[in-house]
C-alpha positions in Angstrom: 49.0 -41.2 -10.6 48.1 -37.5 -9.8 48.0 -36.1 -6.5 44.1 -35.9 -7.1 43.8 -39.5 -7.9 45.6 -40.4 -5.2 43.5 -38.8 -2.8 40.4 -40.1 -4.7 41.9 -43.7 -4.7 42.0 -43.9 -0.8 39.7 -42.5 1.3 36.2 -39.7 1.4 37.2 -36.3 2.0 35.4 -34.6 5.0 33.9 -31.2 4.2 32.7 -28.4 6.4 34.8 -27.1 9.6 36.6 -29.5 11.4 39.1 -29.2 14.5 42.3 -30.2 16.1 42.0 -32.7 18.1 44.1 -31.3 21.2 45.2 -33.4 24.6 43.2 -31.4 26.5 40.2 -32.4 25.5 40.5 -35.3 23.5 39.3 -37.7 27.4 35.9 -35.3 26.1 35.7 -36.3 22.7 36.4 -40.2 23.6 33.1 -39.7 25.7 31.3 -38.1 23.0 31.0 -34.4 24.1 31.4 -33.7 20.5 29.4 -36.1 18.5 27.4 -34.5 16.0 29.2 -31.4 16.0 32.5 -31.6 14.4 32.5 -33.1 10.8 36.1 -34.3 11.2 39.1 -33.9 13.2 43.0 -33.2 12.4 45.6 -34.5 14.7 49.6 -34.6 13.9 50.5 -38.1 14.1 53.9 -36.5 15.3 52.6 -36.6 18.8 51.4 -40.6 18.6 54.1 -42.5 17.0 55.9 -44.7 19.0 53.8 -43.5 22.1 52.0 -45.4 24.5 49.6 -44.7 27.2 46.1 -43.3 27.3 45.8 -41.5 23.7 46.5 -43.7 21.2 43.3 -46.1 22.5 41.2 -43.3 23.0 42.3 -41.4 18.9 41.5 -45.1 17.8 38.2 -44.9 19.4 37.0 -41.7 18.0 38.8 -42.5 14.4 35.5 -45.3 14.6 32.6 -42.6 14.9 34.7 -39.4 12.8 36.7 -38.8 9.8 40.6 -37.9 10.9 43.0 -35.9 8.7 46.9 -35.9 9.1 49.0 -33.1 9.5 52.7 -32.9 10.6 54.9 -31.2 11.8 58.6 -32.5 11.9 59.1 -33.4 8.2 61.3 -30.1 7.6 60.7 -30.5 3.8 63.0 -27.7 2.6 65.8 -28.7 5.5 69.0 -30.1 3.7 69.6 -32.9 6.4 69.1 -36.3 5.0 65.3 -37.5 5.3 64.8 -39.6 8.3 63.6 -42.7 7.4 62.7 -44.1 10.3 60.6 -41.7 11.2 58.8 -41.9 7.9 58.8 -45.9 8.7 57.0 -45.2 11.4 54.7 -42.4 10.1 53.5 -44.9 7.6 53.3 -47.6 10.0 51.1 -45.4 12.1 49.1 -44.0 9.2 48.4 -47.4 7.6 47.6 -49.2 11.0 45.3 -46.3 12.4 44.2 -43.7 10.3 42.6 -43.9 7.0 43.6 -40.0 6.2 43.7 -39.4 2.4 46.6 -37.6 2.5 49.5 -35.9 4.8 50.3 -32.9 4.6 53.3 -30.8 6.2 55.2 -27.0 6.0 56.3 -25.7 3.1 59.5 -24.5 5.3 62.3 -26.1 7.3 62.6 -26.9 10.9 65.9 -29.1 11.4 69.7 -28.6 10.7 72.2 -31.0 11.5 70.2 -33.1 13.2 68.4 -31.2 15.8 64.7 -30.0 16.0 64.7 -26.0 15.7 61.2 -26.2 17.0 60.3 -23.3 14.3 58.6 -23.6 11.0 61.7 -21.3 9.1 60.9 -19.2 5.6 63.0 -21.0 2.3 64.6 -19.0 -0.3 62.0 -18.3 -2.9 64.1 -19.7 -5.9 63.8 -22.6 -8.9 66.4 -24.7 -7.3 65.0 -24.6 -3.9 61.5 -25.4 -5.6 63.4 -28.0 -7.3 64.7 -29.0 -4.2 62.2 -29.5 -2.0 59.2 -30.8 -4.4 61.9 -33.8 -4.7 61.6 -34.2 -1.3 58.0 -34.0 -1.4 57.8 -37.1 -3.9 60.0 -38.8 -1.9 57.7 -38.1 1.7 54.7 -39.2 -0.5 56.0 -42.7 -1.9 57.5 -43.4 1.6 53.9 -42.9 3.4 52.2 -44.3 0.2 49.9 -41.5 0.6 49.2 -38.0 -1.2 51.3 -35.2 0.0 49.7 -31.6 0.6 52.2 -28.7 1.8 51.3 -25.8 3.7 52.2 -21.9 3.2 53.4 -20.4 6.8 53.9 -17.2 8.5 57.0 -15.6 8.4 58.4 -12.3 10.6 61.6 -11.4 8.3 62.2 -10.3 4.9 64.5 -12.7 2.7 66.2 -10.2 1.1 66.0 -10.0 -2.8 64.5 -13.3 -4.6 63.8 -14.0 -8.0 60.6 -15.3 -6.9 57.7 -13.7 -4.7 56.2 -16.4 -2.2 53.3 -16.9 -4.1 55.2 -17.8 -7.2 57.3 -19.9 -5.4 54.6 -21.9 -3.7 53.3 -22.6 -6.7 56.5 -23.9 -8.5 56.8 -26.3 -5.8 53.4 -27.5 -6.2 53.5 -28.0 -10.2 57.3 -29.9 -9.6 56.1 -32.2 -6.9 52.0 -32.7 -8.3 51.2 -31.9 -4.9 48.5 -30.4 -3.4 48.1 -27.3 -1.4 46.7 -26.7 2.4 46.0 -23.3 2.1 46.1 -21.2 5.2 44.4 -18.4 4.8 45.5 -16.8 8.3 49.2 -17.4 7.5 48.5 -15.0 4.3 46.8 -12.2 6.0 49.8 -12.2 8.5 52.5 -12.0 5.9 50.1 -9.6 3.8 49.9 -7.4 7.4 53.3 -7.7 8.6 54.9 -7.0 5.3 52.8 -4.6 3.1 51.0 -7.0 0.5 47.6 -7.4 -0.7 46.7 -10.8 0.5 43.5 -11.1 -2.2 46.4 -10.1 -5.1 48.3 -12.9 -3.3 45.7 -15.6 -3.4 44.6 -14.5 -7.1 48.0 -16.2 -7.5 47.2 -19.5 -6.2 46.0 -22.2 -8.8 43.0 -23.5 -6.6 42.4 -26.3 -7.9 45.4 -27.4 -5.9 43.6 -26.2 -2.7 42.8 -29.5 -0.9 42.0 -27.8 2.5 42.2 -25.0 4.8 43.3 -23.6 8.0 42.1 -20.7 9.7 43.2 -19.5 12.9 43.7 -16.3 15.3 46.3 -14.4 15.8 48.0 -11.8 18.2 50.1 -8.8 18.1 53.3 -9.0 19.7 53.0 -5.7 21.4 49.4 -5.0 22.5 50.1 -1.2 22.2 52.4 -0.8 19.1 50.6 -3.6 17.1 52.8 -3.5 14.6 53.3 -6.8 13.9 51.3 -9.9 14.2 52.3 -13.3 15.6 50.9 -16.5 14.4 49.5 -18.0 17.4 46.8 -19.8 16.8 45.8 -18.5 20.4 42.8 -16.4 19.8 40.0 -16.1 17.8 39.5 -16.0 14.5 39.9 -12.0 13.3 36.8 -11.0 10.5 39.3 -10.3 7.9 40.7 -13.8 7.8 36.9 -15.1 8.0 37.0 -12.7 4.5 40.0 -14.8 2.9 38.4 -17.6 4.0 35.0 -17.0 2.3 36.6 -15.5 -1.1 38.4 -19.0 -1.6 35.1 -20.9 -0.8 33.1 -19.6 -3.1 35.9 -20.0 -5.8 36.6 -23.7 -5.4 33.1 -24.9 -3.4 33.2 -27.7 -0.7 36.3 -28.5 1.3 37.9 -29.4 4.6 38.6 -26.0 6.5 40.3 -26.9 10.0 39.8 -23.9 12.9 43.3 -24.1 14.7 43.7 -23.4 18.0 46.9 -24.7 20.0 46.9 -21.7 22.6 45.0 -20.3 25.4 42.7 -23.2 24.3 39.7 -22.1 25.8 37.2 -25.1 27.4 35.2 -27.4 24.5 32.2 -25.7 24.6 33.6 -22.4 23.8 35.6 -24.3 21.3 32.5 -25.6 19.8 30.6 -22.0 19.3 33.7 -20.5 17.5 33.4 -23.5 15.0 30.0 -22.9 14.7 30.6 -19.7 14.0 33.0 -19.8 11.6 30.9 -22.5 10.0 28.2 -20.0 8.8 30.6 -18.1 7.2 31.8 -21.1 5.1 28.2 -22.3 4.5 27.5 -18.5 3.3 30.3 -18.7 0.7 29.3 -22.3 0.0 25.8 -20.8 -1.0 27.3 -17.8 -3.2 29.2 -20.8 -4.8 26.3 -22.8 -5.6 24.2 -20.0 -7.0 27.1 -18.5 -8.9 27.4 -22.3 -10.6 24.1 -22.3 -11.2 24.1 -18.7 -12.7 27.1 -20.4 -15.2 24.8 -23.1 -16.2 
């Protein structure tokens, strides 16, 4: 079964912009502060399993009234330590039990060695046997959760040196090996793009998008407020116009999906929250329009 059937076989996919659903305001959403706002919510499943307490109840509650989506964190899916397998038995158990997400997704990176958490999402080597590699690893994550598997492109601050692959190329090698699909974030490529001399547009022109399952956005800061030289991924700000310009070029190229605003720093109070998704929603809805009239042009 494709990665597309998959997807279609278990649950409806949310469209418009959604939002993480963060500690620090999820006591908000449980009492409905966000009810007809938000057309879904992602959480990372990596922060509930095998906790007790307060959130679990109140994620179960609010997986009733809205759509959640599954994104982790922990998987390291180009790490060469052993897959842990009780973690993904758990995963699953906490997927199946709670959450009717239609897929998982993680980071096309790694983020463990020898056992210990580097609390980092790390850049692979762009090359056919790590694409080999870890798209293996990617089959095996998705028949262990019994659920589709999306990875994620990330930021990265260092050159790799001399690949036979660019990261685009490489991204999508892993995709085609493992019949995955992609989480595209678009921030993530106009940081590399920024930070390392790219075109970000030549970049996505690469992509195959009709592996794009969904999207982040986010905000991002420069490490040194004076030199700004280089940008760091923090989802701690808001979202900059040229990434709302990636995000709309994809948009109209592949229509209606899940787009997910990020913010895990400086998280500003719900309502403020709130207005940047609105915001950012009219930019999707205005490339989802320039979609529809450009299919309509076609026909």
């Amino acid at each position: 079964m494709s990665f597309r059937a998959g997807i279609a076989a278990r649950a409806a996919v949310p469209t418009g912009v959604g939002l993480g659903l963060r500690s620090t305001f999820l006591a908000e959403v449980d009492r409905g502060a966000a009810d007809g706002r938000v057309p879904f919510w992602e959480i990372s499943p990596d922060n509930y399993v095998a906790r007790g307490g307060s959130r679990p109840v109140r994620l179960a509650r609010v997986a009733e009234r809205f759509p959640i989506l599954s994104h982790g964190l922990s998987l390291s899916l180009g790490g060469l330590d052993p897959l842990d397998g009780e973690f993904l038995q758990g995963l699953r158990g906490f997927l199946d039990a709670s959450l009717p997400a239609p897929w998982h997704s993680d980071h096309l990176c790694f983020s463990a060695h020898d056992g210990k958490m580097l609390h980092d999402l790390l850049p692979l080597p762009w090359t056919t046997a790590s694409a080999k590699r870890v798209a293996a690893r990617v089959r095996e994550v998705s028949e262990r959760l019994g659920r589709p598997m999306l990875v994620e492109n990330i930021s990265y601050y260092l050159p790799l040196g001399s690949t036979p692959l660019d990261e685009a190329a490489f991204v999508v090698e892993v995709l085609e090996r493992a019949d995955c699909g992609l989480l595209l974030d678009v921030n993530n490529v106009f940081v590399n793009a920024t930070n390392h001399g790219f075109d970000a547009l030549e970049w996505l022109a690469k992509i195959p998008l009709d592996r794009v399952v969904q999207l982040h956005i986010a905000g991002h800061e420069f490490w040194d407020d004076e030199r700004q030289d280089l940008i760091i991924d923090t989802h701690g700000a808001p979202v900059r116009s040229e990434v709302d310009a990636l995000l709309a070029w994809v948009v109209e190229r592949t229509g209606a999906l899940p787009v997910l605003l990020e913010r895990d720093e400086n998280i500003p109070p719900l309502a403020e929250l709130l207005a940047e998704r609105d915001r950012v929603d009219s930019v999707y809805q205005a490339a989802l329009a320039r979609h529809a009239a450009a299919q309509g042009g076609a026909a």
